[in-house]
PDB file of N, CA, C and O in Angstrom, chain B, residues numbered from 101:
ATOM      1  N   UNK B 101       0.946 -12.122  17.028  1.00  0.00           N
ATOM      2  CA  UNK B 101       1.183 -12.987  15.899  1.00  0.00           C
ATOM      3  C   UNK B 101      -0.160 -13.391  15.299  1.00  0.00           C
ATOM      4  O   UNK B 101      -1.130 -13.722  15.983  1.00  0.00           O
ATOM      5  N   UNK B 102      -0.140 -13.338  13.935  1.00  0.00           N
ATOM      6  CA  UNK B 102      -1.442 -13.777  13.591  1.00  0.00           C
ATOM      7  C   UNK B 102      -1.623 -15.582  13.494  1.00  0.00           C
ATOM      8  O   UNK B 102      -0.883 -16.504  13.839  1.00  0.00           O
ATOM      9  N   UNK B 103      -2.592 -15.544  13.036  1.00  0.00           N
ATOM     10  CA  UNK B 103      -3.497 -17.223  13.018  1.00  0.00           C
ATOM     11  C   UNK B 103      -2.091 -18.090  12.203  1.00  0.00           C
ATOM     12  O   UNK B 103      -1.518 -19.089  12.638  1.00  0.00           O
ATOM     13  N   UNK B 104      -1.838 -17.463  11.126  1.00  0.00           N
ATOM     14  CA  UNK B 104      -1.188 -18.660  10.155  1.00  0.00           C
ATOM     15  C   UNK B 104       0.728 -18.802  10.674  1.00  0.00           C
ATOM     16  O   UNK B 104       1.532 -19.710  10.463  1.00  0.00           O
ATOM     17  N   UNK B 105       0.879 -17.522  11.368  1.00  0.00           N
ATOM     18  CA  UNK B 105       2.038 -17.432  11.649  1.00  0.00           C
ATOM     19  C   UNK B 105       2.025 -18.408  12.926  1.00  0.00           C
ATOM     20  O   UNK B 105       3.065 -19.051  13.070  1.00  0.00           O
ATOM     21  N   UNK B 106       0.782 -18.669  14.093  1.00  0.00           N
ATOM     22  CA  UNK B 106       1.080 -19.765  15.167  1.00  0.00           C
ATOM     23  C   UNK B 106       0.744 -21.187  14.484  1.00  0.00           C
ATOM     24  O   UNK B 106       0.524 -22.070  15.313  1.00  0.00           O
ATOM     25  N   UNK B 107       0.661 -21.587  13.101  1.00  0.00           N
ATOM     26  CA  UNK B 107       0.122 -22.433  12.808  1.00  0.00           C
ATOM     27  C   UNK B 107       1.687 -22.739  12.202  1.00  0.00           C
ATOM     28  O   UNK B 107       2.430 -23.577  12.712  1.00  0.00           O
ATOM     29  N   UNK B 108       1.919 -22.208  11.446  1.00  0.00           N
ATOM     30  CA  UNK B 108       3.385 -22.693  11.228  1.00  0.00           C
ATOM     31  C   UNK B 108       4.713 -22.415  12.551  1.00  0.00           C
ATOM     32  O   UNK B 108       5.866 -22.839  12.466  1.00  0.00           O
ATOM     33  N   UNK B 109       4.272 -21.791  13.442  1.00  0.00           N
ATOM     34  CA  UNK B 109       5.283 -22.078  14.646  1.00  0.00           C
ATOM     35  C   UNK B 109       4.655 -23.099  15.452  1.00  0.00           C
ATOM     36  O   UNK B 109       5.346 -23.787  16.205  1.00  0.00           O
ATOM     37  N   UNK B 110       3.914 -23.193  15.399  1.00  0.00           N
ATOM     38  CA  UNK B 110       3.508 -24.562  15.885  1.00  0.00           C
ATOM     39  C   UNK B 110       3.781 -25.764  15.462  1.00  0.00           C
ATOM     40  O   UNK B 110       4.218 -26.752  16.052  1.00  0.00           O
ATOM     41  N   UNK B 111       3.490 -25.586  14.422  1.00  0.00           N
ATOM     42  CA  UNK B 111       3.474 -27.255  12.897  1.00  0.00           C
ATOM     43  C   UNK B 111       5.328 -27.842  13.141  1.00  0.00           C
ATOM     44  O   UNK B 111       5.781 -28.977  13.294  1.00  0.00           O
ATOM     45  N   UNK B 112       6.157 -26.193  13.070  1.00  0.00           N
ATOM     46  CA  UNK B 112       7.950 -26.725  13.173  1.00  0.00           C
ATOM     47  C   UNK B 112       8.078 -26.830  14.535  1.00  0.00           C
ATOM     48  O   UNK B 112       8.821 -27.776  14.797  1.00  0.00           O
ATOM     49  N   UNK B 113       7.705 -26.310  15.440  1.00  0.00           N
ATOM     50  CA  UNK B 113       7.946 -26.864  16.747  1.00  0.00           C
ATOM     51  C   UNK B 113       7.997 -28.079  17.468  1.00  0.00           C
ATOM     52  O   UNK B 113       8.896 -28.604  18.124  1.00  0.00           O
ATOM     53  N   UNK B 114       5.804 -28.704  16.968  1.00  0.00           N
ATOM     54  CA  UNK B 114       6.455 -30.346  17.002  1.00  0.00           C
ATOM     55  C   UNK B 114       6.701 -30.829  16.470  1.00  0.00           C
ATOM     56  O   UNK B 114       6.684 -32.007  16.826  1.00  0.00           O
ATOM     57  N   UNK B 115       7.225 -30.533  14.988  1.00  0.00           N
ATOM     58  CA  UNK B 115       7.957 -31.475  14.215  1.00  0.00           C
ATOM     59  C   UNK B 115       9.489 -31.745  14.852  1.00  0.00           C
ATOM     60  O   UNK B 115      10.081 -32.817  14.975  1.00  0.00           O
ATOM     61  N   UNK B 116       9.826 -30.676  15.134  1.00  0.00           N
ATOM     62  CA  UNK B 116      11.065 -30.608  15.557  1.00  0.00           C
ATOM     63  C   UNK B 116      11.368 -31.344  17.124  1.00  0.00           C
ATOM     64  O   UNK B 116      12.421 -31.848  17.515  1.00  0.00           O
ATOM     65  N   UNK B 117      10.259 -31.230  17.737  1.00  0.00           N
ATOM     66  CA  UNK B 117      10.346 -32.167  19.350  1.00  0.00           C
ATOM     67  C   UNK B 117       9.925 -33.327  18.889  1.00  0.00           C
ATOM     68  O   UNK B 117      10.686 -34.164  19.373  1.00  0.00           O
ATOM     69  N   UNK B 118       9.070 -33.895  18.166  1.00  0.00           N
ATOM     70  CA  UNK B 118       8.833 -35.148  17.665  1.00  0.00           C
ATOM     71  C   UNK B 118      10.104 -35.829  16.813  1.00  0.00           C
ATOM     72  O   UNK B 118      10.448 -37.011  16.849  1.00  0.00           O
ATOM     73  N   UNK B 119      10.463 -35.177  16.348  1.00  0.00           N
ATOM     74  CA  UNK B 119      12.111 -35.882  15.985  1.00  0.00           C
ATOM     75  C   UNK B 119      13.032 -35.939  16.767  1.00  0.00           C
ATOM     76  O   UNK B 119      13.821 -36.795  16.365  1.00  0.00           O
ATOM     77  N   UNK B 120      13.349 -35.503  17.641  1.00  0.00           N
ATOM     78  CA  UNK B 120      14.068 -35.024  19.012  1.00  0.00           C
ATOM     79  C   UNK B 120      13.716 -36.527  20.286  1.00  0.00           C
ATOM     80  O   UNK B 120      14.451 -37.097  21.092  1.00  0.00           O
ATOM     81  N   UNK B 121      12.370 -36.695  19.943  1.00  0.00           N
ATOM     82  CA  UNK B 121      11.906 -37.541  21.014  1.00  0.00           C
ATOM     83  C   UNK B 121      11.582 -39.189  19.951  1.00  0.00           C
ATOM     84  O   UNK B 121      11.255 -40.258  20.465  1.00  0.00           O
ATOM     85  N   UNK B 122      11.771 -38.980  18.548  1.00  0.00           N
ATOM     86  CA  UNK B 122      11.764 -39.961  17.895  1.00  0.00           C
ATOM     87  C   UNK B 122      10.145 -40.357  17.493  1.00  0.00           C
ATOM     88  O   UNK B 122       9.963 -41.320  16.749  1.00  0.00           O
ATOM     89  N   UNK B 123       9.035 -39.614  17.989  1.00  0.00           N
ATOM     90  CA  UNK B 123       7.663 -39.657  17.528  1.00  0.00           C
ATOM     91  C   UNK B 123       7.435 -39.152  15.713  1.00  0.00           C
ATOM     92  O   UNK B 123       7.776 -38.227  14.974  1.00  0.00           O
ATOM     93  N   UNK B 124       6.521 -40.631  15.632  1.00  0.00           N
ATOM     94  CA  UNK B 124       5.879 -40.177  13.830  1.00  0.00           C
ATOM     95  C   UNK B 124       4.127 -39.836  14.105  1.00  0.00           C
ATOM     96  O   UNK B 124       3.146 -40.444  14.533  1.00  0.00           O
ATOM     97  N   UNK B 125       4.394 -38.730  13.664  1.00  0.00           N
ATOM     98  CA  UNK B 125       2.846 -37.992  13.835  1.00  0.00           C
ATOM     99  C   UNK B 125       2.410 -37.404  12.628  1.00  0.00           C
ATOM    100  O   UNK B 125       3.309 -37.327  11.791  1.00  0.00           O
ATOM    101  N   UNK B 126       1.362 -36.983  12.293  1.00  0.00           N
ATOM    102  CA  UNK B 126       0.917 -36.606  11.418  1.00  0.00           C
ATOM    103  C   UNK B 126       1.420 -34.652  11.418  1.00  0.00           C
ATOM    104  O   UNK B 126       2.247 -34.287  12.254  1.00  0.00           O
ATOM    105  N   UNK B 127       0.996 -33.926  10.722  1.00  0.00           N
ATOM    106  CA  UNK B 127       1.207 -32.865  10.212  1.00  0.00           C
ATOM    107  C   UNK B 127       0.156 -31.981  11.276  1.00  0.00           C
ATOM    108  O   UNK B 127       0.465 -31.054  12.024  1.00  0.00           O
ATOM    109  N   UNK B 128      -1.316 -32.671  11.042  1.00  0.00           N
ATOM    110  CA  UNK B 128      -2.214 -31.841  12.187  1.00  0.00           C
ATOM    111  C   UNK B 128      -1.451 -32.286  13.897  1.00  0.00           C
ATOM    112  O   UNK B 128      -1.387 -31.506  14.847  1.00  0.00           O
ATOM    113  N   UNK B 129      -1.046 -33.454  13.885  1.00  0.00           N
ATOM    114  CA  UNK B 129      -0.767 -33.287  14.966  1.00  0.00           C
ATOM    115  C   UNK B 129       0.816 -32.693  15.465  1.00  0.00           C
ATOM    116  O   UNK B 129       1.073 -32.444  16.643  1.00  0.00           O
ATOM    117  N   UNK B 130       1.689 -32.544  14.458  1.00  0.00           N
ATOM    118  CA  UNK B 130       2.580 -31.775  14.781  1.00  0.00           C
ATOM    119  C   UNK B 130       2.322 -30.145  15.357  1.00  0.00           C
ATOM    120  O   UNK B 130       2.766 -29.429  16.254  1.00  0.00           O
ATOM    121  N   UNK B 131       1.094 -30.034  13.998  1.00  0.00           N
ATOM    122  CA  UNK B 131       0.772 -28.357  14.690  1.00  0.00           C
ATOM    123  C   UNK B 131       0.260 -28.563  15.541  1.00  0.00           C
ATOM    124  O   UNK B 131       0.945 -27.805  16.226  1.00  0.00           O
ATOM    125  N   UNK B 132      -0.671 -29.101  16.477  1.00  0.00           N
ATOM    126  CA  UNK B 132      -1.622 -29.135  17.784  1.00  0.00           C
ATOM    127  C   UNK B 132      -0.294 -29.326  18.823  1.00  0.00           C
ATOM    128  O   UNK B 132       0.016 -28.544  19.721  1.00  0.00           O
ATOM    129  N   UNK B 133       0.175 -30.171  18.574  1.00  0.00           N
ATOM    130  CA  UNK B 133       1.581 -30.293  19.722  1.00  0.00           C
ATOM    131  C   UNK B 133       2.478 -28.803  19.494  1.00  0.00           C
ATOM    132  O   UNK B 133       3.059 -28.342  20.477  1.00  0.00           O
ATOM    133  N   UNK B 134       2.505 -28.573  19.071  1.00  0.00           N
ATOM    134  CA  UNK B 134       3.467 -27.631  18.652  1.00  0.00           C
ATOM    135  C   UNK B 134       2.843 -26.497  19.401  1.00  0.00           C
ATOM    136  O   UNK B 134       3.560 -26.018  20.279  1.00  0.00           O
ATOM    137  N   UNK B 135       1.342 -25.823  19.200  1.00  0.00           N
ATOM    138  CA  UNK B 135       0.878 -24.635  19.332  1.00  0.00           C
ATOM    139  C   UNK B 135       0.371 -24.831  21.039  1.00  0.00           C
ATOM    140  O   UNK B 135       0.121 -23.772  21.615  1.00  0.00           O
ATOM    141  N   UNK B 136       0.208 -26.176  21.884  1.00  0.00           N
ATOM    142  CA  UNK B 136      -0.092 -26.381  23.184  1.00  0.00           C
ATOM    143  C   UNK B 136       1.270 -26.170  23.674  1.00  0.00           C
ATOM    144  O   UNK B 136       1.308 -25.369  24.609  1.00  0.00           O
ATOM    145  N   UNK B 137       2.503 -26.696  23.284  1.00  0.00           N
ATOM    146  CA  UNK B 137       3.668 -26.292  23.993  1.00  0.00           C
ATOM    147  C   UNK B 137       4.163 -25.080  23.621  1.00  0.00           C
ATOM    148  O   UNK B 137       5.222 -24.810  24.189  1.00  0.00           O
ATOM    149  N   UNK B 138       3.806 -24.353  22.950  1.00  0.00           N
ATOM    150  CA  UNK B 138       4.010 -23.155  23.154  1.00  0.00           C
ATOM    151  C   UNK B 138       3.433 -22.352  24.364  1.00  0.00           C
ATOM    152  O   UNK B 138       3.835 -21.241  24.707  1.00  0.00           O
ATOM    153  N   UNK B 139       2.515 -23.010  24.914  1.00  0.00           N
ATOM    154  CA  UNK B 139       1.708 -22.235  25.848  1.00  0.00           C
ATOM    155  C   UNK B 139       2.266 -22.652  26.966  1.00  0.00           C
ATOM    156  O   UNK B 139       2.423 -21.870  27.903  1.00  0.00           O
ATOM    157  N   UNK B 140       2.633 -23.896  27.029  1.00  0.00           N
ATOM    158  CA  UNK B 140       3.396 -24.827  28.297  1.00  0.00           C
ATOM    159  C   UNK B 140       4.862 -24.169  28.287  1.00  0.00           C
ATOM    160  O   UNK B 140       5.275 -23.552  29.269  1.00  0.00           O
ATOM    161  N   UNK B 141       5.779 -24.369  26.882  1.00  0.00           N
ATOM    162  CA  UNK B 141       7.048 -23.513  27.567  1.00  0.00           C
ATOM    163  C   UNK B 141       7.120 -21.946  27.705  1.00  0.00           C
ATOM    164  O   UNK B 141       8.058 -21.391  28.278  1.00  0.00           O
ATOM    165  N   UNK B 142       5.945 -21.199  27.077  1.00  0.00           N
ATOM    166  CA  UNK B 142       6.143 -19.774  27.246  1.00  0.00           C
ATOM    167  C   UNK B 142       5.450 -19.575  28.890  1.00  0.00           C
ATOM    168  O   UNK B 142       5.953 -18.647  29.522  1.00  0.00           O
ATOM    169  N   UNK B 143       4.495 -20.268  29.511  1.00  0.00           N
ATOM    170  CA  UNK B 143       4.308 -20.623  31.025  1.00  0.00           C
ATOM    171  C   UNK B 143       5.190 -20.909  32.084  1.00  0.00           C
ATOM    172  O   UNK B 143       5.235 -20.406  33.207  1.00  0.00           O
ATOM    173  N   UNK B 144       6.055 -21.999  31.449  1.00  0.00           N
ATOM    174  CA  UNK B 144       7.789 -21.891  32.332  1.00  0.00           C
ATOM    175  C   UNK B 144       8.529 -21.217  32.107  1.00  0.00           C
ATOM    176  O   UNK B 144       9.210 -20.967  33.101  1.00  0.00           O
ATOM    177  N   UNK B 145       8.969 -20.464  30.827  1.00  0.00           N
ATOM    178  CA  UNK B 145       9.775 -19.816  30.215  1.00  0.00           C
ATOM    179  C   UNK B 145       9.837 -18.494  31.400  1.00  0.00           C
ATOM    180  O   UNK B 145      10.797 -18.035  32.018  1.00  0.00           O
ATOM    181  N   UNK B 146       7.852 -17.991  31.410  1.00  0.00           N
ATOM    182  CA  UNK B 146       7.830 -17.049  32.651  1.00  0.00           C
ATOM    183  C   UNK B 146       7.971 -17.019  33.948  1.00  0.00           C
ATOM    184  O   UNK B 146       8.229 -16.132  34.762  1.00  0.00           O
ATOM    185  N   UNK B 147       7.665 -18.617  34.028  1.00  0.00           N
ATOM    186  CA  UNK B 147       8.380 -18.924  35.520  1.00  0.00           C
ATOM    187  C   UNK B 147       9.752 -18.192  35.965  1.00  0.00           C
ATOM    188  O   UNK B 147       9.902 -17.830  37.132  1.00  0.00           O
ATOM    189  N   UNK B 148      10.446 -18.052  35.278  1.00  0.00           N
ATOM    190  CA  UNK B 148      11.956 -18.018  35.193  1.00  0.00           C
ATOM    191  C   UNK B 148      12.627 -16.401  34.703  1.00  0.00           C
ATOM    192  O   UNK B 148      13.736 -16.019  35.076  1.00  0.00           O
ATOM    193  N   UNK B 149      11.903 -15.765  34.004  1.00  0.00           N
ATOM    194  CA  UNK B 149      12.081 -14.867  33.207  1.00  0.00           C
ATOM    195  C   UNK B 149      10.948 -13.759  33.550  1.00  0.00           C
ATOM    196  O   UNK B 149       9.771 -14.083  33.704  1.00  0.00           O
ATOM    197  N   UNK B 150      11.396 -12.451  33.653  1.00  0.00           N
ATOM    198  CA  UNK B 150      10.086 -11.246  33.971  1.00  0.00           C
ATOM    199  C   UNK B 150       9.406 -11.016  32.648  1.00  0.00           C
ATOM    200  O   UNK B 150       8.223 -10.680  32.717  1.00  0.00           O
ATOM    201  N   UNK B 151      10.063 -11.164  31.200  1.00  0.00           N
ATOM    202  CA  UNK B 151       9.636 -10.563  29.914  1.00  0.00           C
ATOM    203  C   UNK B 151       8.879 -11.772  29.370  1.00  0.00           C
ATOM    204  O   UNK B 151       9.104 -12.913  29.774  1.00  0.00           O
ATOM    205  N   UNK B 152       7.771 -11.410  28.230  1.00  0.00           N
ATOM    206  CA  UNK B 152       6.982 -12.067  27.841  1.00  0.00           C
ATOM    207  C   UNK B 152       7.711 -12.788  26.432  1.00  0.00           C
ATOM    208  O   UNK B 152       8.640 -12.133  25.958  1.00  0.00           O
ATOM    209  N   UNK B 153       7.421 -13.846  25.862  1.00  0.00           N
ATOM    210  CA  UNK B 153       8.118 -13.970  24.327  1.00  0.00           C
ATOM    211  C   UNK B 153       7.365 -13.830  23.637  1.00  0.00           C
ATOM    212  O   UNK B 153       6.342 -14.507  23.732  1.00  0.00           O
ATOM    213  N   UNK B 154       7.518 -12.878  22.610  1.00  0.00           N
ATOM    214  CA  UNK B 154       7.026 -12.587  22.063  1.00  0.00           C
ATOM    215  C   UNK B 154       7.547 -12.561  20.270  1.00  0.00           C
ATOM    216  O   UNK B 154       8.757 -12.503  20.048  1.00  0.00           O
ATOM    217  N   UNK B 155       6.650 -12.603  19.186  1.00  0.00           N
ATOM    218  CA  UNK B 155       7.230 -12.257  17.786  1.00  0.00           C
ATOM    219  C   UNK B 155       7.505 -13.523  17.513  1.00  0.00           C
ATOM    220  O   UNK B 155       7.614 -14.393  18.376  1.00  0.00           O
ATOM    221  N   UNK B 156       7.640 -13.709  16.230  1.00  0.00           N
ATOM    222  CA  UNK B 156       8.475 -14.581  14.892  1.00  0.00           C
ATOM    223  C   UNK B 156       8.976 -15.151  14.786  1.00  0.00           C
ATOM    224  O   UNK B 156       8.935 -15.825  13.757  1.00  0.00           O
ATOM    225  N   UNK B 157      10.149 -15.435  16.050  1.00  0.00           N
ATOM    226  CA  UNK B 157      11.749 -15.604  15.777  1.00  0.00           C
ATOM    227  C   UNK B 157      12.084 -16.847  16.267  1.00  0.00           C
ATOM    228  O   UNK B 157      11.236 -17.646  16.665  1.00  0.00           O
ATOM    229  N   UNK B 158      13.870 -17.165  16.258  1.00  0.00           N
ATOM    230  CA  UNK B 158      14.238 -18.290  16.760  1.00  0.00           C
ATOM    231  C   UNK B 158      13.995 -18.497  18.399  1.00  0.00           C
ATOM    232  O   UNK B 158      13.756 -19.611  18.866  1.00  0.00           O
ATOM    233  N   UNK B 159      14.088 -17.247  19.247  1.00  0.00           N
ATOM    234  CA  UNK B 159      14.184 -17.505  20.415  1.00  0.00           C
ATOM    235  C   UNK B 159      12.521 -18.486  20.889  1.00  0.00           C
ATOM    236  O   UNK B 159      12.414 -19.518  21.551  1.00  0.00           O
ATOM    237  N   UNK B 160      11.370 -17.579  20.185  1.00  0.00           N
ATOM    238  CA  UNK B 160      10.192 -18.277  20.514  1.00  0.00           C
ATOM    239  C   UNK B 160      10.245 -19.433  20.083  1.00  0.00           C
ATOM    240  O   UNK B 160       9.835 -20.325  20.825  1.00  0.00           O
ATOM    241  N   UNK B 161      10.789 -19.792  18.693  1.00  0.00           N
ATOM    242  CA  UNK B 161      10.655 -21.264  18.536  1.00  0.00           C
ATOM    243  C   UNK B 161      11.172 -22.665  19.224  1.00  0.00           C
ATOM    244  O   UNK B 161      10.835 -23.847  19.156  1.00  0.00           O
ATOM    245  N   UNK B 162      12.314 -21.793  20.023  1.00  0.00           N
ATOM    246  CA  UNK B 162      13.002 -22.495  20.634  1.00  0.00           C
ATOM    247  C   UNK B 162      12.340 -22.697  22.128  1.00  0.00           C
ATOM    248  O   UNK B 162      12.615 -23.634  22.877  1.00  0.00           O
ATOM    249  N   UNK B 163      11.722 -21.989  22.318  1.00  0.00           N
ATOM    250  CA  UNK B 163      10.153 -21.516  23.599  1.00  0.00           C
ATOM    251  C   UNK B 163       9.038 -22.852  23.337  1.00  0.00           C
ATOM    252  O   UNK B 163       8.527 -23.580  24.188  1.00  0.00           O
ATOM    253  N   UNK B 164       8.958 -22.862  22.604  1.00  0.00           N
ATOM    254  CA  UNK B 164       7.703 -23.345  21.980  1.00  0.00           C
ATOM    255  C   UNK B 164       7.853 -24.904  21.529  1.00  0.00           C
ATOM    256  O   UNK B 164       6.926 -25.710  21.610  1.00  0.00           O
ATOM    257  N   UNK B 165       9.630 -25.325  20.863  1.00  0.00           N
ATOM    258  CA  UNK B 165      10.038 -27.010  20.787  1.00  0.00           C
ATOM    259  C   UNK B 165       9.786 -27.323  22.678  1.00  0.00           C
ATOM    260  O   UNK B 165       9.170 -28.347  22.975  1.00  0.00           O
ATOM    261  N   UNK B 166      10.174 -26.619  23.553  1.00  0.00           N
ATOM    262  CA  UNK B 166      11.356 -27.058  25.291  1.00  0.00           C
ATOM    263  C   UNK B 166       9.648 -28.017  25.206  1.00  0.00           C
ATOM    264  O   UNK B 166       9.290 -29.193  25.156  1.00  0.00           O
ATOM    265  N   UNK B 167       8.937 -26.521  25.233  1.00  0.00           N
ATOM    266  CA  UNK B 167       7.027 -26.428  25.604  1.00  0.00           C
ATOM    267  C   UNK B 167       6.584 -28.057  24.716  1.00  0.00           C
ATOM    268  O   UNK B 167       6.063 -28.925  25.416  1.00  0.00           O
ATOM    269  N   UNK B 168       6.756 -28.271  23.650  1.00  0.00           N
ATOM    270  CA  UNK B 168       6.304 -29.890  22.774  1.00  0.00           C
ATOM    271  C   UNK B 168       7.195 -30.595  23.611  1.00  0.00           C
ATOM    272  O   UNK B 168       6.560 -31.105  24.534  1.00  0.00           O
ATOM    273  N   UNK B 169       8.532 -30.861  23.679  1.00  0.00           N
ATOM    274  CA  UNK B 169       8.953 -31.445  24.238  1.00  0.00           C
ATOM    275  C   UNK B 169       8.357 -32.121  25.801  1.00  0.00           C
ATOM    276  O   UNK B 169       8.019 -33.273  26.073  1.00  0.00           O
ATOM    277  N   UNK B 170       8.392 -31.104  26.493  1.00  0.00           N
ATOM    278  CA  UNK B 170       7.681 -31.236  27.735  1.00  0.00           C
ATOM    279  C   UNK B 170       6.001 -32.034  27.375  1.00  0.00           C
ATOM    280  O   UNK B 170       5.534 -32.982  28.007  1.00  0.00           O
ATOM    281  N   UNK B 171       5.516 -31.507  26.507  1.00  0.00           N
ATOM    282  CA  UNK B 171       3.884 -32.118  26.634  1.00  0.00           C
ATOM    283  C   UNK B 171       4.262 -33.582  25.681  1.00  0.00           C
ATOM    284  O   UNK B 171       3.321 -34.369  25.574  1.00  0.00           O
ATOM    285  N   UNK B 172       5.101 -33.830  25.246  1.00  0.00           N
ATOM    286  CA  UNK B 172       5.142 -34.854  24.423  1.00  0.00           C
ATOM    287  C   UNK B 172       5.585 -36.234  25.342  1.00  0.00           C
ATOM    288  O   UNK B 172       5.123 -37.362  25.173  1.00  0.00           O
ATOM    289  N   UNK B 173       6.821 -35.749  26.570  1.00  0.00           N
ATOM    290  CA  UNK B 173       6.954 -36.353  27.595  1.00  0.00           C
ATOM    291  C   UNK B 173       5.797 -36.534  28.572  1.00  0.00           C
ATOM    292  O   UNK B 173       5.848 -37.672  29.038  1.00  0.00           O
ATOM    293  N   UNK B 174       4.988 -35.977  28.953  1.00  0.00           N
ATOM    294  CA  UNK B 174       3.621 -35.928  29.618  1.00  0.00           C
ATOM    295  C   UNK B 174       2.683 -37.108  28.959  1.00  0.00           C
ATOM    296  O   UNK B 174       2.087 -37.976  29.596  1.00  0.00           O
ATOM    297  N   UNK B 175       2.689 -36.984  27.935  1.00  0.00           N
ATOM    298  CA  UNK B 175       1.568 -37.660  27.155  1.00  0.00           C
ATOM    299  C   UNK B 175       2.226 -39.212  27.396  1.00  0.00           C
ATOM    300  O   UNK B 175       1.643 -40.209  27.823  1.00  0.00           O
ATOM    301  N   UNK B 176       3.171 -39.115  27.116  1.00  0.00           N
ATOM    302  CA  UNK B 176       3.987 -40.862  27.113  1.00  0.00           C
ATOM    303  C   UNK B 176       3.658 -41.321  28.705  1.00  0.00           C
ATOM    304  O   UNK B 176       3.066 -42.391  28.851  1.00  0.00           O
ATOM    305  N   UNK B 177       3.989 -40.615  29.788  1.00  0.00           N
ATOM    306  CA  UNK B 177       4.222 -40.469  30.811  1.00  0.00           C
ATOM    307  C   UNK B 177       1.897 -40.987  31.076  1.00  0.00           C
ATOM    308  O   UNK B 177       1.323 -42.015  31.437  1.00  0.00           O
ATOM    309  N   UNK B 178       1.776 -40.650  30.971  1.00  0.00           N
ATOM    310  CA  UNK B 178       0.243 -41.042  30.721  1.00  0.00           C
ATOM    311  C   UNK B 178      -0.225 -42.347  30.093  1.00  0.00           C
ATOM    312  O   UNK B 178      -0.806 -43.127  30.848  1.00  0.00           O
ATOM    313  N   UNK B 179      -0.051 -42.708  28.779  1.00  0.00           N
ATOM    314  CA  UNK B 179      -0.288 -43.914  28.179  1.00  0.00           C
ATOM    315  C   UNK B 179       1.107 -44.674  28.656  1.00  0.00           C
ATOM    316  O   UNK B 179       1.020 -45.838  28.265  1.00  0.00           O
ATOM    317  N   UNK B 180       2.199 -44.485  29.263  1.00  0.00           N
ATOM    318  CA  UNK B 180       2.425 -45.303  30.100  1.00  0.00           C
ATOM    319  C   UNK B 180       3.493 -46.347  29.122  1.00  0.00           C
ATOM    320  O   UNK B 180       3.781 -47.540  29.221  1.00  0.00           O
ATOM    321  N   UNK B 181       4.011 -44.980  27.901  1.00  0.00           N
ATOM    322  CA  UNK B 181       5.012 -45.517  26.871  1.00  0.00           C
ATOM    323  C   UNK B 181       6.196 -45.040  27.004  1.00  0.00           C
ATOM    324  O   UNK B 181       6.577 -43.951  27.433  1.00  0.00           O
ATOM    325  N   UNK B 182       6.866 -46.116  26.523  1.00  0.00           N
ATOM    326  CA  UNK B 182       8.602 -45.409  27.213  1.00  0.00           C
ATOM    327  C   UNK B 182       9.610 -44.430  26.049  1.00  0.00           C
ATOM    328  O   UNK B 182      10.691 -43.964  26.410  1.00  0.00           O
TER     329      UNK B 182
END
């Protein structure tokens, strides 16, 4: 995938776990959340699974919200917010 294509699967990913979890973030930080949980749920995703995710699509995006989700819970879980 190129640069602008993980920048917009990133950017809807945590937008989409940040609404999910009820967080207001900015746009850079939707994509930064977005493009780290991609790395966090495509890491469990392989836990679980022999094939890599790969490409464009809904399945990765849906890879990539579990992945924000998870680091978005972490982060709270840290500053110690409920």
């Amino acid at each position: 995938m190129g640069i602008i294509a993980w920048i917009i699967l990133g950017g809807l990913a945590g937008w989409i776990a940040s609404l999910i979890l009820g967080e207001r973030e900015g746009i850079l930080a939707y994509i930064v959340t977005g493009i780290i949980g991609a790395f966090i749920g495509g890491f469990v995703y392989a836990q679980f699974r022999h094939h890599p995710v790969t490409g464009f699509n809904l399945h990765s995006l849906a890879v990539a919200v579990v992945g924000s989700l998870i680091l978005i819970l972490i982060v709270r879980a840290v500053r110690g917010r409920k």
